[in-house]
Residue frames relative to the residue before (quaternion, step in Angstrom):
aa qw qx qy qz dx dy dz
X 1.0000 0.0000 0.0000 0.0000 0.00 0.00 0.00
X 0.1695 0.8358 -0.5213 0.0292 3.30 -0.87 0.93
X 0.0638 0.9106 -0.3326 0.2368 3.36 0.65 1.22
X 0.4575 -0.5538 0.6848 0.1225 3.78 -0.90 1.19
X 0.2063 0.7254 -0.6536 -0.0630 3.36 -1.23 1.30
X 0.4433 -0.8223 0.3096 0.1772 3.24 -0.86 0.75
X 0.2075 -0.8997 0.3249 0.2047 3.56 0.11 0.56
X 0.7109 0.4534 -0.3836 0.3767 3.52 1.08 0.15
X 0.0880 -0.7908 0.6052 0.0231 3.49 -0.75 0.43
X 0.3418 -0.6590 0.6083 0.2808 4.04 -0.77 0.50
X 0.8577 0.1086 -0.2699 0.4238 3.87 0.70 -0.02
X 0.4497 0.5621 -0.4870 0.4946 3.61 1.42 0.23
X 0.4937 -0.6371 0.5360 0.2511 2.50 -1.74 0.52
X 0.5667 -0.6378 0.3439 0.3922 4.30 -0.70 0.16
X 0.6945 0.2863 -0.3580 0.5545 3.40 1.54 -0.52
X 0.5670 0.6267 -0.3721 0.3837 3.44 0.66 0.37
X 0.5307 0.5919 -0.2675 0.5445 3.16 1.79 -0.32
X 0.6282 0.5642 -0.3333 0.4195 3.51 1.31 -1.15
X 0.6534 0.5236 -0.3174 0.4452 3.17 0.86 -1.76
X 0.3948 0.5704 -0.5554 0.4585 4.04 0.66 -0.27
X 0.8909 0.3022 -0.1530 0.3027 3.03 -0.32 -1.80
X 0.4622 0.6191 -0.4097 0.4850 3.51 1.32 -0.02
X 0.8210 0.3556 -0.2030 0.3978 3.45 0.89 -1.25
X 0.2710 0.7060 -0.3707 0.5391 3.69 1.67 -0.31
X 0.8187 0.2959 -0.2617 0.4168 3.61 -0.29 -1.56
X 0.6491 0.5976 -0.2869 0.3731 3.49 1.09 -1.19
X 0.6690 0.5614 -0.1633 0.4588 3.23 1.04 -0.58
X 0.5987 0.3450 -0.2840 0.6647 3.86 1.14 -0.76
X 0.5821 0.4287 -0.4921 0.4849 4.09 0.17 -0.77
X 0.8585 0.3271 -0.2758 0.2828 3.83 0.09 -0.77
X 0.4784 0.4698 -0.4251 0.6080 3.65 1.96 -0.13
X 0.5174 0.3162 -0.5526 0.5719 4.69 0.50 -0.58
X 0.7884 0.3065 -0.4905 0.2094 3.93 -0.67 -0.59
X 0.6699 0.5911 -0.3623 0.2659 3.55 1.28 -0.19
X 0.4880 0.6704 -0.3866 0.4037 3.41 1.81 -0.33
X 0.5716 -0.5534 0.4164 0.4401 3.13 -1.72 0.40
X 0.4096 -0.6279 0.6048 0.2688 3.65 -1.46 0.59
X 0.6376 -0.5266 0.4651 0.3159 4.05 -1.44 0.81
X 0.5818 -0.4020 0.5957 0.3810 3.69 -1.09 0.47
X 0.8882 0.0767 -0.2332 0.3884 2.83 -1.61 1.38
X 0.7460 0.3704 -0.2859 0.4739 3.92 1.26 0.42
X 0.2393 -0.9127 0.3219 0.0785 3.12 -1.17 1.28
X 0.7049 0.2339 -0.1397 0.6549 3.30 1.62 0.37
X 0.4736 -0.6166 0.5941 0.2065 3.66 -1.19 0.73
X 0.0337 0.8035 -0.5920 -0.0525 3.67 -0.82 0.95
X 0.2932 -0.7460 0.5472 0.2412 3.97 -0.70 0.42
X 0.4118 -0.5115 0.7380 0.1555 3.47 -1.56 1.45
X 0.1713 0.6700 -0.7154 0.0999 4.27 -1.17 0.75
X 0.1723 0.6665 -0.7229 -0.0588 2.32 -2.00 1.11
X 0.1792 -0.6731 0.7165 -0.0368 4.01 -1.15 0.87
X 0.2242 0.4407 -0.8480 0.1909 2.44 -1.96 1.62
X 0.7762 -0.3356 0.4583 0.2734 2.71 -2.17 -0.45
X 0.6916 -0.0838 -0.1118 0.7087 3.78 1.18 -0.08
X 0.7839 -0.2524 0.3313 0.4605 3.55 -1.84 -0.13
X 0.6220 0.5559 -0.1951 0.5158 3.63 0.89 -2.00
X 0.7242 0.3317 -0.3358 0.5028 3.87 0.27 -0.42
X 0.3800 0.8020 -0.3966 0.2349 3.40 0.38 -0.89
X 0.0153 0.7058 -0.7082 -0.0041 3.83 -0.17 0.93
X 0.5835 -0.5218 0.5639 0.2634 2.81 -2.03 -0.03
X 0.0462 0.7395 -0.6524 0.1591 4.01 -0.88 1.04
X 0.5601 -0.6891 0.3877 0.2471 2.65 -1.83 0.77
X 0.5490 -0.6367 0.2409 0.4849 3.52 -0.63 -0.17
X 0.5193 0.5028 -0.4923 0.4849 3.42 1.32 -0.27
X 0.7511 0.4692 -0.3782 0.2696 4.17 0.31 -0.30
X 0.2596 0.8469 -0.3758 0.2722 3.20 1.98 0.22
X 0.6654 0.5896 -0.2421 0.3887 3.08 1.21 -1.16
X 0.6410 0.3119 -0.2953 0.6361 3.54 0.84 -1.68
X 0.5236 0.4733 -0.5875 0.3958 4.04 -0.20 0.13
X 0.6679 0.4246 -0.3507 0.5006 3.70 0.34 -0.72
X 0.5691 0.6456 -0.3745 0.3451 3.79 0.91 -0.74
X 0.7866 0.4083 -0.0726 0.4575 3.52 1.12 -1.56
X 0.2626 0.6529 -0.3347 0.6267 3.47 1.95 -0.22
X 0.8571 0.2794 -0.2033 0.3821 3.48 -0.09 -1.51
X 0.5420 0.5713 -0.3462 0.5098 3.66 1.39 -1.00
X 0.7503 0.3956 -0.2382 0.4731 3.75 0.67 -1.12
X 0.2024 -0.7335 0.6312 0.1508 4.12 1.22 0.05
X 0.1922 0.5553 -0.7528 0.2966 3.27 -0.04 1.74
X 0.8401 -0.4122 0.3221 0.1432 2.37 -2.52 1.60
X 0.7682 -0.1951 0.2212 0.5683 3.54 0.68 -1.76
X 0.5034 -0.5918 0.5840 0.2349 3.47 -1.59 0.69
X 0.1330 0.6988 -0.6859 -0.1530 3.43 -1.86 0.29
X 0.2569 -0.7582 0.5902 -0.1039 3.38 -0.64 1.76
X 0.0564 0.7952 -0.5994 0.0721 3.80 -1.07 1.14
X 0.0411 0.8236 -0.5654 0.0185 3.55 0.24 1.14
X 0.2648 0.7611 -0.5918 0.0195 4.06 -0.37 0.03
X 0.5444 -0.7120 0.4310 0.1049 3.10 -1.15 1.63
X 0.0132 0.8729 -0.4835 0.0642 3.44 -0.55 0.59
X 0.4234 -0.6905 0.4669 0.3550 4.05 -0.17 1.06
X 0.4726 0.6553 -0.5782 -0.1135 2.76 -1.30 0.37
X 0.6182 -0.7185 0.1976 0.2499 3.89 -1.18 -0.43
X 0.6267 -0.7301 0.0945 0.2556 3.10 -0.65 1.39
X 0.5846 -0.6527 0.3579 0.3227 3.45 -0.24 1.48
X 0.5835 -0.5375 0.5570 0.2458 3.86 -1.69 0.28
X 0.2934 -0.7003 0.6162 0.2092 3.55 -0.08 0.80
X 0.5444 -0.5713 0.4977 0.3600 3.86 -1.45 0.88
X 0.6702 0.4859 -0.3019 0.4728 3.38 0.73 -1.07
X 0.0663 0.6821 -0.7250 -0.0690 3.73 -1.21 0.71
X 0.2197 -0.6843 0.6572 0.2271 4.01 -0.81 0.56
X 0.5750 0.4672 -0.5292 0.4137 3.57 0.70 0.51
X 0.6030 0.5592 -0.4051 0.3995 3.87 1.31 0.10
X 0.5293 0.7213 -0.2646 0.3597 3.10 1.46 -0.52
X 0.3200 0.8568 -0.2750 0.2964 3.48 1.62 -0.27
């Protein structure tokens, strides 16, 4: 997903615009996690980036998508740019093993 959102509207409201874009992202993260995953992979990860245009656009994680949209909203900018694209890959070792605990 790579998508320009706009934030002004003459009859929307501005936090009603966010919640869009809250629900937009929520909505593609949970249709990429329903697809089938490739042979030999065990979890869907997401490549993001958010700014104010494409050209601004840093790189973030997906869990900081959210407080990004927070400071967007604190800073009443004009319009969002949001790039999420799903990408296989495999699920990491957790630090914790209860088989060390032995």
């Amino acid at each position: 997903m790579k998508k320009v959102f706009k934030l002004i509207h003459p009859k929307i409201k501005y936090a009603r615009l966010i919640d869009a874009v809250r629900c937009d992202i929520k909505k593609y993260i949970k249709r990429e996690r329903l697809k089938e995953l490739p042979e030999g992979y065990d979890q869907w990860d997401f490549d993001c980036k958010f700014g104010s245009t494409a050209d601004e656009a840093e790189v973030v994680q997906l869990a900081d998508i959210g407080k990004q949209i927070n400071a967007a909203e604190a800073g009443q900018l004009d319009s969002l740019y949001i790039e999420i694209l799903a990408k296989p890959a495999h699920r990491s070792d957790s630090p914790y093993s209860p088989a060390a605990d032995d």
